[in-house]
BAVEX-946320 format. One record per residue (C-alpha): residue number from 1; residue in one letter; y, x, z negated. Coordinates in steps of 0.02 Angstrom, whole numbers. Layout:
# residues N
num = NUM residuo = a c2 = Y c1 = X c3 = Z
...
//
This chain:
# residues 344
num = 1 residuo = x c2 = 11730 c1 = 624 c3 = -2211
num = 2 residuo = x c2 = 11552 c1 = 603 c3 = -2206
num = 3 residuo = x c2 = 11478 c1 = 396 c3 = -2219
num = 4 residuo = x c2 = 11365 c1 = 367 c3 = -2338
num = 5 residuo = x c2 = 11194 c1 = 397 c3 = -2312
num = 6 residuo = x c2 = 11119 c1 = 206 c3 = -2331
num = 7 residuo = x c2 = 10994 c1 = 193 c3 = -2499
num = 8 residuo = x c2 = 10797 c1 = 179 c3 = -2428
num = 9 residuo = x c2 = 10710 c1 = 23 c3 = -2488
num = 10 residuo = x c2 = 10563 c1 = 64 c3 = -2612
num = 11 residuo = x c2 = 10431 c1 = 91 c3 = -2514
num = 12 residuo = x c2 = 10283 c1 = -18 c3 = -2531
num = 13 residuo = x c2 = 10128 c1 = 46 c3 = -2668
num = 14 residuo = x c2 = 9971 c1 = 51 c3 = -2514
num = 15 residuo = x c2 = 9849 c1 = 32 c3 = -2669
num = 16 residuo = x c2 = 9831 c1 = 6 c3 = -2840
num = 17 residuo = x c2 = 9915 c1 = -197 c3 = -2897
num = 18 residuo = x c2 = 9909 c1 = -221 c3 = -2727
num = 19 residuo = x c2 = 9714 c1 = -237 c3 = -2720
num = 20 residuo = x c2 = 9727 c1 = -354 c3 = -2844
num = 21 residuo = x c2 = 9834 c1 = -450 c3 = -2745
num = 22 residuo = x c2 = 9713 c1 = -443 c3 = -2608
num = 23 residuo = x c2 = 9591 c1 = -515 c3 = -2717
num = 24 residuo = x c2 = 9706 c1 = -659 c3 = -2751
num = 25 residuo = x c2 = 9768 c1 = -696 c3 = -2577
num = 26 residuo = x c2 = 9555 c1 = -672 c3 = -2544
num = 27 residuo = x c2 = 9539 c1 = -823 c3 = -2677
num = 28 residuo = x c2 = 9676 c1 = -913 c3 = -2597
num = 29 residuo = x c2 = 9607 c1 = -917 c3 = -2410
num = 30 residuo = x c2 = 9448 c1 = -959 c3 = -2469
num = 31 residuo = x c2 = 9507 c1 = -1114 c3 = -2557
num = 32 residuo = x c2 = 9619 c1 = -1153 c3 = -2420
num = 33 residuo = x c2 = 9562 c1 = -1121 c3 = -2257
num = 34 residuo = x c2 = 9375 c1 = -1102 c3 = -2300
num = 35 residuo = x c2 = 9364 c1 = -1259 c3 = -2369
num = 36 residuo = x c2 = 9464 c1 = -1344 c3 = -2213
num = 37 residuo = x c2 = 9310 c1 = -1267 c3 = -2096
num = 38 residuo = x c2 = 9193 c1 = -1328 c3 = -2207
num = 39 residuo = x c2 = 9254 c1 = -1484 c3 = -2202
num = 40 residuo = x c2 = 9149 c1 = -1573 c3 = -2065
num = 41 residuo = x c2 = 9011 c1 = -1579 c3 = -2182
num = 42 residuo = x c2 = 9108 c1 = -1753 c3 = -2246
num = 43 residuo = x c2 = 9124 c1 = -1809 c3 = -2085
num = 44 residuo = x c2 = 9005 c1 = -1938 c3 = -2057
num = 45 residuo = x c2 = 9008 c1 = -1977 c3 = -2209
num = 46 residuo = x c2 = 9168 c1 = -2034 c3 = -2211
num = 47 residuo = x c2 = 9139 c1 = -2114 c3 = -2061
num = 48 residuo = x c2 = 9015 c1 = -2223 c3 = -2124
num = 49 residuo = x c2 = 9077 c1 = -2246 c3 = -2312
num = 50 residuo = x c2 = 9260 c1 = -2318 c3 = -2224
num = 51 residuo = x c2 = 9168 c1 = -2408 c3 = -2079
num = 52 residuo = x c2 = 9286 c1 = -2281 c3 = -1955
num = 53 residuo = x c2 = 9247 c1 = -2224 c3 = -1796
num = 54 residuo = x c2 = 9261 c1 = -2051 c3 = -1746
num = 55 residuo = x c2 = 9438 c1 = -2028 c3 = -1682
num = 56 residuo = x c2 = 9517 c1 = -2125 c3 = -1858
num = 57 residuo = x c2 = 9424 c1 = -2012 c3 = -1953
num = 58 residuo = x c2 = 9462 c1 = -1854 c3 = -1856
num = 59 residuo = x c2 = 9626 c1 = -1903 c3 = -1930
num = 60 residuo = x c2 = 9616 c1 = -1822 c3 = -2104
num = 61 residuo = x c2 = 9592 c1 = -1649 c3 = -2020
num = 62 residuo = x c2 = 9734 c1 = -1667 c3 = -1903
num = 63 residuo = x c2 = 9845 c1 = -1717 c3 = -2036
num = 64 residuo = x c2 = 9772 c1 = -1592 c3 = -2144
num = 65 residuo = x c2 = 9797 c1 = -1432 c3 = -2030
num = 66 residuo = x c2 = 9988 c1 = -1519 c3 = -1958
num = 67 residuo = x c2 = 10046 c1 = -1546 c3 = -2125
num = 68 residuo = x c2 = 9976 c1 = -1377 c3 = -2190
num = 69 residuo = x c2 = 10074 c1 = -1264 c3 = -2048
num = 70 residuo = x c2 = 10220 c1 = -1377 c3 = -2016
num = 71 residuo = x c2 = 10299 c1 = -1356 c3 = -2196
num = 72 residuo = x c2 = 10231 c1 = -1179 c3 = -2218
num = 73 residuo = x c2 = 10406 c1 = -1108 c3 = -2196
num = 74 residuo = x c2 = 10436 c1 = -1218 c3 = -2360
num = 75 residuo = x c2 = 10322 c1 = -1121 c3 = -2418
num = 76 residuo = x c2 = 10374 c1 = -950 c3 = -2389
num = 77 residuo = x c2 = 10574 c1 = -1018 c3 = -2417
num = 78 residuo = x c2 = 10510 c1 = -1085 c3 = -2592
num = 79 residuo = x c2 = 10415 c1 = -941 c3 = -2637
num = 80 residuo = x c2 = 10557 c1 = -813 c3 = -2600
num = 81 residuo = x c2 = 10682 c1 = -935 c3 = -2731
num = 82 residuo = x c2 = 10555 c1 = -962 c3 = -2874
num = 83 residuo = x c2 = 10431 c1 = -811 c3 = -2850
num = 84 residuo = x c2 = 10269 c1 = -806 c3 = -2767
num = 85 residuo = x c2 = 10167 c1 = -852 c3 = -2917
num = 86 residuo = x c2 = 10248 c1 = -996 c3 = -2967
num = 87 residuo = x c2 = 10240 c1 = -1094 c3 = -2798
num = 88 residuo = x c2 = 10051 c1 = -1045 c3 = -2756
num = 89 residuo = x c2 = 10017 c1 = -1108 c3 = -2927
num = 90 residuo = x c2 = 10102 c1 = -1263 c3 = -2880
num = 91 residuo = x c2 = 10014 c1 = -1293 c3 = -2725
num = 92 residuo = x c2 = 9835 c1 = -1251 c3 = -2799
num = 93 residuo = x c2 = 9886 c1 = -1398 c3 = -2918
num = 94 residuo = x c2 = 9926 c1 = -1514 c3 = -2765
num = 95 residuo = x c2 = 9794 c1 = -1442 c3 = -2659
num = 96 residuo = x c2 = 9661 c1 = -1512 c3 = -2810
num = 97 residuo = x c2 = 9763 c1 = -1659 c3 = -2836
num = 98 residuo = x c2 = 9740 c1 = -1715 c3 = -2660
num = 99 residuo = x c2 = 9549 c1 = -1700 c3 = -2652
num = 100 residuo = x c2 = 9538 c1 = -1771 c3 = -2811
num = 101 residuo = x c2 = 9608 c1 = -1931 c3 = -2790
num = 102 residuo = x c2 = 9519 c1 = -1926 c3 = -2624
num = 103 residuo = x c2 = 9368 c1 = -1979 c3 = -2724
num = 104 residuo = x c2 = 9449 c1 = -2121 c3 = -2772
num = 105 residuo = x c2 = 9479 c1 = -2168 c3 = -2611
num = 106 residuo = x c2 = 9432 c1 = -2366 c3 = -2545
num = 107 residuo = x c2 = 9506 c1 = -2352 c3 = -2373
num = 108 residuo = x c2 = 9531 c1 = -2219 c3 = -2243
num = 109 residuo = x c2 = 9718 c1 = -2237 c3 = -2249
num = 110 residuo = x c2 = 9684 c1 = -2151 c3 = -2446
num = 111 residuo = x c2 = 9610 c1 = -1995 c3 = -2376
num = 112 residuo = x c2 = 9757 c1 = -1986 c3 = -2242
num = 113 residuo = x c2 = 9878 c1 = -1984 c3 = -2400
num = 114 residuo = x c2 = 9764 c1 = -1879 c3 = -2502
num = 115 residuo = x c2 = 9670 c1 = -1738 c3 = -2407
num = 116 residuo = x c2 = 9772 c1 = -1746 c3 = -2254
num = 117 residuo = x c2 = 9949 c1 = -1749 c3 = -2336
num = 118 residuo = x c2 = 9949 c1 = -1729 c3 = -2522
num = 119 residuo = x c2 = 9825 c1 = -1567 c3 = -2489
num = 120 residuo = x c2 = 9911 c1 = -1516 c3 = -2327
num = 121 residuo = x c2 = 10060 c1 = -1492 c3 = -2445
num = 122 residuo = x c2 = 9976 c1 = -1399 c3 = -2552
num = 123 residuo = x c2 = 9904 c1 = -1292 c3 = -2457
num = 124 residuo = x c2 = 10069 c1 = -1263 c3 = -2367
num = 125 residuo = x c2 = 10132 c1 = -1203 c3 = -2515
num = 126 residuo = x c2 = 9976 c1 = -1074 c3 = -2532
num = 127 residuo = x c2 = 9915 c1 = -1013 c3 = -2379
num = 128 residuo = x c2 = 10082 c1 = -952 c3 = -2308
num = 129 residuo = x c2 = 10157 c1 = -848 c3 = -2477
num = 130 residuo = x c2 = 10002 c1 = -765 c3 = -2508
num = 131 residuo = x c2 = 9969 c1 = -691 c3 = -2332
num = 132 residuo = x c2 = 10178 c1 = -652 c3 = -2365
num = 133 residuo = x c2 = 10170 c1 = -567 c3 = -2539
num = 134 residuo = x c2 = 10023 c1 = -436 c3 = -2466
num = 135 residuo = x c2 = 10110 c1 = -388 c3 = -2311
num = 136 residuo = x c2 = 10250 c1 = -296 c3 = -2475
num = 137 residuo = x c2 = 10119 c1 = -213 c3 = -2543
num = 138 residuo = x c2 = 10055 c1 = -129 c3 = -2392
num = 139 residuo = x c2 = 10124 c1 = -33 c3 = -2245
num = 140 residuo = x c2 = 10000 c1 = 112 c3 = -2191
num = 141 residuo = x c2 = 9830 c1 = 15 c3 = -2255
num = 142 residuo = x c2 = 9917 c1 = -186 c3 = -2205
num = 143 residuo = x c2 = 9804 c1 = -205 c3 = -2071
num = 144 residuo = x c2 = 9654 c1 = -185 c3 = -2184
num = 145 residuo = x c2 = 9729 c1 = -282 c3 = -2326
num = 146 residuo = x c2 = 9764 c1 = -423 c3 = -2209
num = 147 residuo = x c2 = 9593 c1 = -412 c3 = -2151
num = 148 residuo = x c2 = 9500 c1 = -417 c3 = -2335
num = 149 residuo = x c2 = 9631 c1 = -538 c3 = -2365
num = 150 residuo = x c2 = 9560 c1 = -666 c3 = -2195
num = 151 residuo = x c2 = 9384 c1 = -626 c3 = -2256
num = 152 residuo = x c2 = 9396 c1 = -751 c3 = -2378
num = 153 residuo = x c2 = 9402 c1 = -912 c3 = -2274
num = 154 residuo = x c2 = 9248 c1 = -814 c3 = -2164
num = 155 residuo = x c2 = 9145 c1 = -798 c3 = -2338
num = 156 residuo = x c2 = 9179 c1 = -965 c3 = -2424
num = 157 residuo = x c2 = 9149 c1 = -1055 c3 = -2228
num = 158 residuo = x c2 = 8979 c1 = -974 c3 = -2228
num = 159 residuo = x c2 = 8929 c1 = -1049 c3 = -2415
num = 160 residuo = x c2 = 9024 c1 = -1191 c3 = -2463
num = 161 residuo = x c2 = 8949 c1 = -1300 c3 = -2308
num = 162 residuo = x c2 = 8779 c1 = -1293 c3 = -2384
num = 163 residuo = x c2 = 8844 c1 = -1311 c3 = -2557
num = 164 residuo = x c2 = 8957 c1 = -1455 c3 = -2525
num = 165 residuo = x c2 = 8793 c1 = -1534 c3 = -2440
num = 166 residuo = x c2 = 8694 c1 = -1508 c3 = -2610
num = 167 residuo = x c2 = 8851 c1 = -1583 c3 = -2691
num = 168 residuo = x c2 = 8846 c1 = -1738 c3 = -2592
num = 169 residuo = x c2 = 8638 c1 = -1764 c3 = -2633
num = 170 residuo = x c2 = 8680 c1 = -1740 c3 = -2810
num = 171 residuo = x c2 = 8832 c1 = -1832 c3 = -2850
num = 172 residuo = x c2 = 8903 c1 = -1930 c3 = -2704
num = 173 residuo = x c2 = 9058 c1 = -1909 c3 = -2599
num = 174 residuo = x c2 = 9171 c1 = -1951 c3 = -2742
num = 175 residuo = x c2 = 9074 c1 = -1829 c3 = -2863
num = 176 residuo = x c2 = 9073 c1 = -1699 c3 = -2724
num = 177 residuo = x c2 = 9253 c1 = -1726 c3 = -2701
num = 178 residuo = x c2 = 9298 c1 = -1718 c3 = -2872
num = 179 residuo = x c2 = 9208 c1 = -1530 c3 = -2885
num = 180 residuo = x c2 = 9306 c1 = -1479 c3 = -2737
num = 181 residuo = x c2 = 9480 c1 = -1538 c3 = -2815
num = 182 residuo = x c2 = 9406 c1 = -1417 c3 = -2969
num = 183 residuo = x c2 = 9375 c1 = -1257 c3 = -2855
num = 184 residuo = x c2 = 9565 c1 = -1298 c3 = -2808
num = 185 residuo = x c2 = 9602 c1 = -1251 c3 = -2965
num = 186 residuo = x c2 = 9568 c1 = -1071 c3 = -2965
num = 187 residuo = x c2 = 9711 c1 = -1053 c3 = -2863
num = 188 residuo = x c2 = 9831 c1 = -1090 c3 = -3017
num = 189 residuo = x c2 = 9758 c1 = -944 c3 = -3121
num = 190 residuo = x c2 = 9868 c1 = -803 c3 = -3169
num = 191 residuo = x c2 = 9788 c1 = -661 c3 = -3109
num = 192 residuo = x c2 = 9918 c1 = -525 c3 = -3191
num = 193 residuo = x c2 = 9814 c1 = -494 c3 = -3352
num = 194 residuo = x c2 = 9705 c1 = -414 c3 = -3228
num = 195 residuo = x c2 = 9817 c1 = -250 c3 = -3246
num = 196 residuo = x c2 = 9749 c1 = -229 c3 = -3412
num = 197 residuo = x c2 = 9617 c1 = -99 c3 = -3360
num = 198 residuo = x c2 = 9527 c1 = -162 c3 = -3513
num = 199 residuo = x c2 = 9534 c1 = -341 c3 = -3465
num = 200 residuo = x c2 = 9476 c1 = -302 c3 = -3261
num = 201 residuo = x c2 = 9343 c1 = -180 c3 = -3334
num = 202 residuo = x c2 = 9266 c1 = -334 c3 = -3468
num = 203 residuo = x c2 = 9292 c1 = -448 c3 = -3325
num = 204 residuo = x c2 = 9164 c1 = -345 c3 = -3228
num = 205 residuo = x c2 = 9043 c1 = -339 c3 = -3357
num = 206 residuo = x c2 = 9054 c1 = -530 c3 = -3371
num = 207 residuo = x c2 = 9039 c1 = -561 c3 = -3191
num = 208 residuo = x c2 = 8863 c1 = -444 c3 = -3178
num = 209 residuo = x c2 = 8812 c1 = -549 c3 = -3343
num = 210 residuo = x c2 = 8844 c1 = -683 c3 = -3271
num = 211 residuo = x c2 = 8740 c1 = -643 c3 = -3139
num = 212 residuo = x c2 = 8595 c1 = -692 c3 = -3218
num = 213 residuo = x c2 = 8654 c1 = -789 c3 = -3402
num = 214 residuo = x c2 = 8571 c1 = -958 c3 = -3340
num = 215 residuo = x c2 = 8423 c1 = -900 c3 = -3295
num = 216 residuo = x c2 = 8310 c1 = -869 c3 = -3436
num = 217 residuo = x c2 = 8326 c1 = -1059 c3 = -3477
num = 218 residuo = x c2 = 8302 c1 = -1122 c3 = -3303
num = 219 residuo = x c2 = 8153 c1 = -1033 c3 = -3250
num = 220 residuo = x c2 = 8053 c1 = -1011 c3 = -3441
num = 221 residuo = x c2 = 7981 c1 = -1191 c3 = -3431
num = 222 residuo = x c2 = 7920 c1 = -1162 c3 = -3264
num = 223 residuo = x c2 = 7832 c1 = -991 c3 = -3307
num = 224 residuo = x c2 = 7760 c1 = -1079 c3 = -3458
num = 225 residuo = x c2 = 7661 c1 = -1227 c3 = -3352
num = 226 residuo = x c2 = 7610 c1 = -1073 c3 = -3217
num = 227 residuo = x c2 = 7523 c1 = -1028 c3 = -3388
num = 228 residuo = x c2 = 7430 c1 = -1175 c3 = -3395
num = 229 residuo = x c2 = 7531 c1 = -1228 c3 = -3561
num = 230 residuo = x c2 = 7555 c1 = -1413 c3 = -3602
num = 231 residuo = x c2 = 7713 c1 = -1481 c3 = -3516
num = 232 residuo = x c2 = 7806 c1 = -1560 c3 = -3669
num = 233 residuo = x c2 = 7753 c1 = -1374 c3 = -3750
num = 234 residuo = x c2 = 7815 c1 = -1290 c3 = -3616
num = 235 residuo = x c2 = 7976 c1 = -1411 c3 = -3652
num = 236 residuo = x c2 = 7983 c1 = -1361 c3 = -3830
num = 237 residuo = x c2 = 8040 c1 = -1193 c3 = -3770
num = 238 residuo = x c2 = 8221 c1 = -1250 c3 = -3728
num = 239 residuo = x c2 = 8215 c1 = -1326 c3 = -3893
num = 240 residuo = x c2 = 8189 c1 = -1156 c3 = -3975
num = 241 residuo = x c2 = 8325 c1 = -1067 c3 = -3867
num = 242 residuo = x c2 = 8446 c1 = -1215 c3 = -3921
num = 243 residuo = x c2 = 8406 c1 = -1213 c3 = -4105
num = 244 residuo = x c2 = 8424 c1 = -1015 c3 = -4113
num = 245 residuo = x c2 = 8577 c1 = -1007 c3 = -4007
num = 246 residuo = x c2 = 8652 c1 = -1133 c3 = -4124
num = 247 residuo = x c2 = 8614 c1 = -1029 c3 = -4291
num = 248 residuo = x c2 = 8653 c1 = -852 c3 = -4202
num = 249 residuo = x c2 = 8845 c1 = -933 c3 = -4160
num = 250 residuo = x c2 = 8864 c1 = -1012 c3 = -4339
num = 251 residuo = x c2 = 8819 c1 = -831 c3 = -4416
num = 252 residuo = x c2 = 8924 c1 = -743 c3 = -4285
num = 253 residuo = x c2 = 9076 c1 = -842 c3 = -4349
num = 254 residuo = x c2 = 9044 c1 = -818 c3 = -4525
num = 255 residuo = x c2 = 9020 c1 = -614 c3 = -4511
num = 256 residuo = x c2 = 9188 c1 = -539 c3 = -4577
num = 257 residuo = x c2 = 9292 c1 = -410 c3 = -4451
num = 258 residuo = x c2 = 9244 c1 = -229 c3 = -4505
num = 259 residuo = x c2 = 9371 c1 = -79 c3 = -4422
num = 260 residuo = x c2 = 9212 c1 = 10 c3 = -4418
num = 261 residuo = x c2 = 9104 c1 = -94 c3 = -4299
num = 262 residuo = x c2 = 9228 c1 = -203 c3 = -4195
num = 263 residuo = x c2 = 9222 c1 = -342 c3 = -4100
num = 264 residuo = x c2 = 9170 c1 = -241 c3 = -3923
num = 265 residuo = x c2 = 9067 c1 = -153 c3 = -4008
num = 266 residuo = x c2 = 8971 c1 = -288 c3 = -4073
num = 267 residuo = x c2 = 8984 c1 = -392 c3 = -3891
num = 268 residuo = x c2 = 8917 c1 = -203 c3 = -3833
num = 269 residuo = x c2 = 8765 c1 = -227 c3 = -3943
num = 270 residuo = x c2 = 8707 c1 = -411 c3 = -3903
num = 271 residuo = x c2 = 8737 c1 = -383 c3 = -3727
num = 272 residuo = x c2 = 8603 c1 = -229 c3 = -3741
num = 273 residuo = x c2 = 8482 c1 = -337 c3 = -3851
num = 274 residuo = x c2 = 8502 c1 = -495 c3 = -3724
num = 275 residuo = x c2 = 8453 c1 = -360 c3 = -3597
num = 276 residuo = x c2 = 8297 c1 = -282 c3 = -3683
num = 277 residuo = x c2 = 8233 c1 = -474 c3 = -3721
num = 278 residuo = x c2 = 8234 c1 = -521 c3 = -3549
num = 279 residuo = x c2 = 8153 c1 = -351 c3 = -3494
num = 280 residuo = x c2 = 8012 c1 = -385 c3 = -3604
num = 281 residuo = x c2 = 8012 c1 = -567 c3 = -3564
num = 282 residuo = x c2 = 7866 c1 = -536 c3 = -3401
num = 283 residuo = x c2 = 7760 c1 = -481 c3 = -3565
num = 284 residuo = x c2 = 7752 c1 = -639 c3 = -3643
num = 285 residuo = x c2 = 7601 c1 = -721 c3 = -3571
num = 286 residuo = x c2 = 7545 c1 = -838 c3 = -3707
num = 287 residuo = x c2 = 7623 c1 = -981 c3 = -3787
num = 288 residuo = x c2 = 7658 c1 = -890 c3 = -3963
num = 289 residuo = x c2 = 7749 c1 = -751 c3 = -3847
num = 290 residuo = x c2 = 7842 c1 = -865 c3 = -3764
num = 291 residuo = x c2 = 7926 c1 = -931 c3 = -3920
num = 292 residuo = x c2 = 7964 c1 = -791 c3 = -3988
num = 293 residuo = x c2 = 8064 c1 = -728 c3 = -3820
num = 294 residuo = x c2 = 8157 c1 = -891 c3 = -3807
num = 295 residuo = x c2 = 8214 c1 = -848 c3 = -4004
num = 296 residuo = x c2 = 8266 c1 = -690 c3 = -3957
num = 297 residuo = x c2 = 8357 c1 = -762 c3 = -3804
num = 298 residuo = x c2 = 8434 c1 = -892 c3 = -3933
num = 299 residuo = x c2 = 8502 c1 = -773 c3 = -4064
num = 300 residuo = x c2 = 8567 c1 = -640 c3 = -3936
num = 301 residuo = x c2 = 8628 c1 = -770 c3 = -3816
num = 302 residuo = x c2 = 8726 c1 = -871 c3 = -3968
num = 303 residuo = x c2 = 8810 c1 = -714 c3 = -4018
num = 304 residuo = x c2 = 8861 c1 = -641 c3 = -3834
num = 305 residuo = x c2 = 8946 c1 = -803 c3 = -3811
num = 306 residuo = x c2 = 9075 c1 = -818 c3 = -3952
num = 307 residuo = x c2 = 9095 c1 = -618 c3 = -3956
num = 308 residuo = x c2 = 9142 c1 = -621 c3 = -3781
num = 309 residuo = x c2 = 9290 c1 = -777 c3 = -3786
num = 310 residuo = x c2 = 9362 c1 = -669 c3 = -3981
num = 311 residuo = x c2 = 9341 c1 = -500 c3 = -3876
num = 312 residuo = x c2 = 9431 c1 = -577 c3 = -3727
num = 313 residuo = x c2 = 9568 c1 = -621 c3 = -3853
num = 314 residuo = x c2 = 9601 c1 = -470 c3 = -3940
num = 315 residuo = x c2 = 9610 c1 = -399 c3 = -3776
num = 316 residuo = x c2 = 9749 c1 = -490 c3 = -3671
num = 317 residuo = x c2 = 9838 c1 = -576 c3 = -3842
num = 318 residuo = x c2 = 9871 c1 = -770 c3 = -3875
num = 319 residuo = x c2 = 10025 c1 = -794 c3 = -3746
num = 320 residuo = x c2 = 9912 c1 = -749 c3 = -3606
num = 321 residuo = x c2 = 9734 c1 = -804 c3 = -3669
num = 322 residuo = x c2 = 9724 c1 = -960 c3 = -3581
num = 323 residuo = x c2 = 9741 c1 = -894 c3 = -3388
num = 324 residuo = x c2 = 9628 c1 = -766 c3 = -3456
num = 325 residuo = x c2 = 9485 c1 = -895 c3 = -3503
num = 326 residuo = x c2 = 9508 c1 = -980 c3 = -3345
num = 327 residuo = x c2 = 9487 c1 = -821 c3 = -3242
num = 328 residuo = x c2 = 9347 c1 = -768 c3 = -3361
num = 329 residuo = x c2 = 9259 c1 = -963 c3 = -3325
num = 330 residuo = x c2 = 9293 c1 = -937 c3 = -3121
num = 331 residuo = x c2 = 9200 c1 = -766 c3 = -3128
num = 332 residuo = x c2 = 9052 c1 = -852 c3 = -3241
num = 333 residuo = x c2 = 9053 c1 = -982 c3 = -3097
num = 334 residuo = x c2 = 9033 c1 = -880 c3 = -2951
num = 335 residuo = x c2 = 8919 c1 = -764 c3 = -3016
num = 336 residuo = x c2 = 8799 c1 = -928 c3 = -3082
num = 337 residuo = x c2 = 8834 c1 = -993 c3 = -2906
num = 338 residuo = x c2 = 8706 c1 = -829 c3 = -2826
num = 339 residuo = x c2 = 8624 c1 = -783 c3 = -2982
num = 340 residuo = x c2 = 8456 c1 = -928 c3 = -3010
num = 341 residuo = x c2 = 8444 c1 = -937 c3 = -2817
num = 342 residuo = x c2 = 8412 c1 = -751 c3 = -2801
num = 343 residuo = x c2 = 8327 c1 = -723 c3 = -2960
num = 344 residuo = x c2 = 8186 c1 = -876 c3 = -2888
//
């Protein structure tokens, strides 16, 4: 009598989801570990805001990095009871929570309790289930997925330093703080309407938009005074974008849905009009010119915007619209992050 032959576990996919749960586990050590590296930019800061010398406030990283790998079997243990999603959502919440009320902080003791433990948990809860959960979708390719996976603390370490610097010149250590507990936050999106092929494909699209959305409006004031126009004229020009934006989004909303001309395909045509307006914006060279390509900005720009959110919709449904806006938003804000510094 012959023993049964033992049933072969499925065999893990070596592609297709499982890229797009590189790109989340990317997201994750990015938020995680990146940030942790880029965290001596505070450093001084703190030290001089709490009156602390350099060993109390070496503190919030020791607690920070303990904390963090001391209860990442929690982690793991949690993740395998209530799924992997769930519990990384939870810790991007405390993760964001803990810088957050960071900037509230009046004594060093607060940024022990918030950074060092309340974000130690959190990120105990991230870091550890996400390097887990791509290790089962990969067997022949893991040590590449791991790797693209790792890259994301190297990428975010190289940028965030400066751009946490820029965030403490603008708004403070409690402002900059506050915008950190935000970037947290993209940890809790729910990156599974990205196997819509649809949804990953208009995702794209937005992110290369995205690219360079803001910049039209940032630099046309600028070009206008290198044209020797008046400065509250060259002002004016935002004025027009605003006022045409404005009348293109209350006439988008009021044109009925026609079968024959869809929502993509008008969001197809507005995108391609937003595009020819800013290729023939370097023509505009006079003040009359001007005006007229900051209306056609305006009109196209007010109608991309509110066919892209109804588009968005009729693509992933109402149950899973809002982790699609917040992906969508995330996208937006690291493409606006590169696009004005490159296009200046």
């Amino acid at each position: 009598m012959t023993s049964p032959t033992p049933q072969s576990s499925p065999q893990p996919p070596d592609g297709g989801w499982g890229w797009m749960v590189v790109v989340g586990a990317f997201i994750v050590s990015g938020c995680t570990a990146g940030i942790f590296r880029s965290l001596g930019v505070f450093f001084l800061t703190f030290s001089r805001q709490f009156q602390a010398s350099s060993a109390d406030t070496a503190w919030i990283t020791s607690i920070l990095m303990s904390v963090t790998y001391f209860l990442s079997p929690v982690g793991t243990a949690l993740a395998s009871t209530i799924g992997f999603r769930p519990t990384v959502m939870l810790g991007g919440v405390l993760s964001a929570a803990g810088y957050i009320i960071s900037g509230f902080a009046t004594r060093m003791f607060h940024l022990y309790l918030g950074i060092g433990c309340l974000t130690g948990v959190g990120y105990a809860l991230t870091l550890s289930p996400a390097m887990a959960i791509v290790g089962q979708y990969f067997t022949k390719r893991r040590a590449l997925a791991n790797s693209l996976t790792l890259l994301g603390s190297s990428v975010t370490s190289m940028s965030f330093p400066p751009l946490f610097q820029y965030l403490m010149d603008e708004y403070g250590l409690k402002g900059a703080l506050l915008i950190i507990g935000g970037i947290m936050l993209n940890m809790v999106m729910d990156f599974k309407v990205m196997k819509i092929p649809a949804v990953a494909l208009f995702l794209t699209s937005m992110f290369i938009v995205s690219f360079c959305l803001i910049v039209p409006p940032l630099y046309i004031v600028p070009r206008a005074k290198y044209l020797q126009i008046e400065d509250y004229t060259a002002a004016s020009l935002l004025s027009v974008i605003s006022i045409a934006d404005m009348v293109s989004r209350l006439a988008v909303g009021a044109v009925p849905d026609n079968p024959r001309f869809g929502r993509l395909d008008q969001f197809g045509l507005s995108l391609c009009l937003l595009g020819i307006s800013n290729l023939l914006s370097p023509l505009a060279k006079t003040y009359p010119a001007l005006v007229a390509y900051a209306i056609a900005h305006g009109v196209f720009y007010g109608a991309f915007i509110p066919i892209s959110l109804t588009c968005l919709a009729e693509l992933v449904g109402p149950k899973r619209l809002p982790s699609a806006i917040g992906i969508l938003m995330s996208v937006q804000g690291f493409a606006s992050l590169s696009g004005p510094p490159f296009a200046g």
